[in-house]
C-alpha positions as CSV (number, residue, x, y, z in Angstrom):
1,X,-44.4,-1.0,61.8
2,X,-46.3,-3.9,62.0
3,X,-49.5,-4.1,63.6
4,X,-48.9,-6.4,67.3
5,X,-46.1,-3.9,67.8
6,X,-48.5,-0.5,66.9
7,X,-51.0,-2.2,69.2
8,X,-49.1,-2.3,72.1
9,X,-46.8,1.1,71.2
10,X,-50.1,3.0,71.3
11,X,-51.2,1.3,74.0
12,X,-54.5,-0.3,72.5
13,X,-53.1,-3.8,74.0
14,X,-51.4,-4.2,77.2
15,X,-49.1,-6.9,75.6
16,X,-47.9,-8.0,72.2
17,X,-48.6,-11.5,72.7
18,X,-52.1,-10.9,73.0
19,X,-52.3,-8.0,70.2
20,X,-50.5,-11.1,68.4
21,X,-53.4,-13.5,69.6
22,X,-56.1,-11.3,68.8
23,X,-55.0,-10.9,65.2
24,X,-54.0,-14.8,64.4
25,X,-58.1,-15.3,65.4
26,X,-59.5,-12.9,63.4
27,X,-60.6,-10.4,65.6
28,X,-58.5,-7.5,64.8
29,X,-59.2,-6.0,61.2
30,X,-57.5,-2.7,59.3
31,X,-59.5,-0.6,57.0
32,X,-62.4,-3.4,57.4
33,X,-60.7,-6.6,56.3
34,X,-59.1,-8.9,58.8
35,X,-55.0,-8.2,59.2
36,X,-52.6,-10.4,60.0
37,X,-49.6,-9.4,62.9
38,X,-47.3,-8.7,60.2
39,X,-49.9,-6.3,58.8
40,X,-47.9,-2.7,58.0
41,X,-49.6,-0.1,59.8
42,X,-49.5,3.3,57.7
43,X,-50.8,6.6,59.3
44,X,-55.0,6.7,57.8
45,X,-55.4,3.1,58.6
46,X,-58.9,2.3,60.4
47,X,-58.0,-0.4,63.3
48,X,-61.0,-2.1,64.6
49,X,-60.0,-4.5,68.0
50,X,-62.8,-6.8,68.9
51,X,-62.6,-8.4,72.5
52,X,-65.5,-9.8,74.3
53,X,-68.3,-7.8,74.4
54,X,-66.1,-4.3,74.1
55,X,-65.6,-2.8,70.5
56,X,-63.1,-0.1,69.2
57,X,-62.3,1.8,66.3
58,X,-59.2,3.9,65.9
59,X,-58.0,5.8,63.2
60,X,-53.8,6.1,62.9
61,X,-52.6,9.5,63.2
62,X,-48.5,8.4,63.6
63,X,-46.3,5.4,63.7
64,X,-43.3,5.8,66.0
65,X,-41.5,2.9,67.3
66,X,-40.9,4.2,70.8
67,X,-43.5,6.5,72.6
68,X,-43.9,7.5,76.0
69,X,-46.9,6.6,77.8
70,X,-48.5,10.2,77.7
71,X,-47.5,10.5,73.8
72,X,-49.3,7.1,72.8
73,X,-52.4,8.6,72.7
74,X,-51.9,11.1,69.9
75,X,-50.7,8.5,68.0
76,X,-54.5,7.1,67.4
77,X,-57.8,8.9,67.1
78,X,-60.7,6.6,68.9
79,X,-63.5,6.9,66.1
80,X,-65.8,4.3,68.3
81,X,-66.3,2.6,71.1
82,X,-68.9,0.2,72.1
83,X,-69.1,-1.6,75.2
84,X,-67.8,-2.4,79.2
85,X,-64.4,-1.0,79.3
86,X,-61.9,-2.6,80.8
C-alpha cells in the first residue's frame, strides 16, 4: 500500500492530500530515510511524521486497505512522540 494511503488508513493523517504534502516536502521519512508517497509500506517499517513542532514515530504492525476507525490503531505501534498534540 503506499504510504499517503497507510497514513490516512491508520489514521496518522486526517487526509491524504496532506499525508501527500507532507511526504513531497520531506518531512515524512520510513526506516530513517526520507519516502516518497509512492513509498510501499510493508509491516516492520519505522514511519517518522514531522509537523510543526509535534514529532511521531510509529512502527507498522499491518497493512489493510480498509479499516474501521477502532481497528486503525492496531495497525501501528507509536514508538515516540514528542511535542503539542493536536
Amino acid at each position: 500500500m503506499r504510504l499517503d494511503k497507510y497514513l490516512k488508513v491508520s489514521r496518522l493523517m486526517k487526509r491524504r492530500t496532506i499525508a501527500n504534502e507532507a511526504c513531497d516536502s520531506g518531512r515524512v521519512a520510513v526506516n530513517g530515510r526520507p519516502a516518497r508517497a509512492s513509498y510501499e509500506v510493508k509491516p516492520g517499517d519505522v514511519i517518522s511524521i514531522s509537523l510543526g513542532a509535534r514529532r511521531v514515530s510509529a512502527k507498522v504492525l499491518g497493512v489493510d486497505e480498509y479499516a474501521t476507525k477502532a481497528g486503525a490503531s492496531s495497525l501501528y505501534e507509536i514508538l515516540s512522540e514528542d511535542g503539542p498534540s493536536a
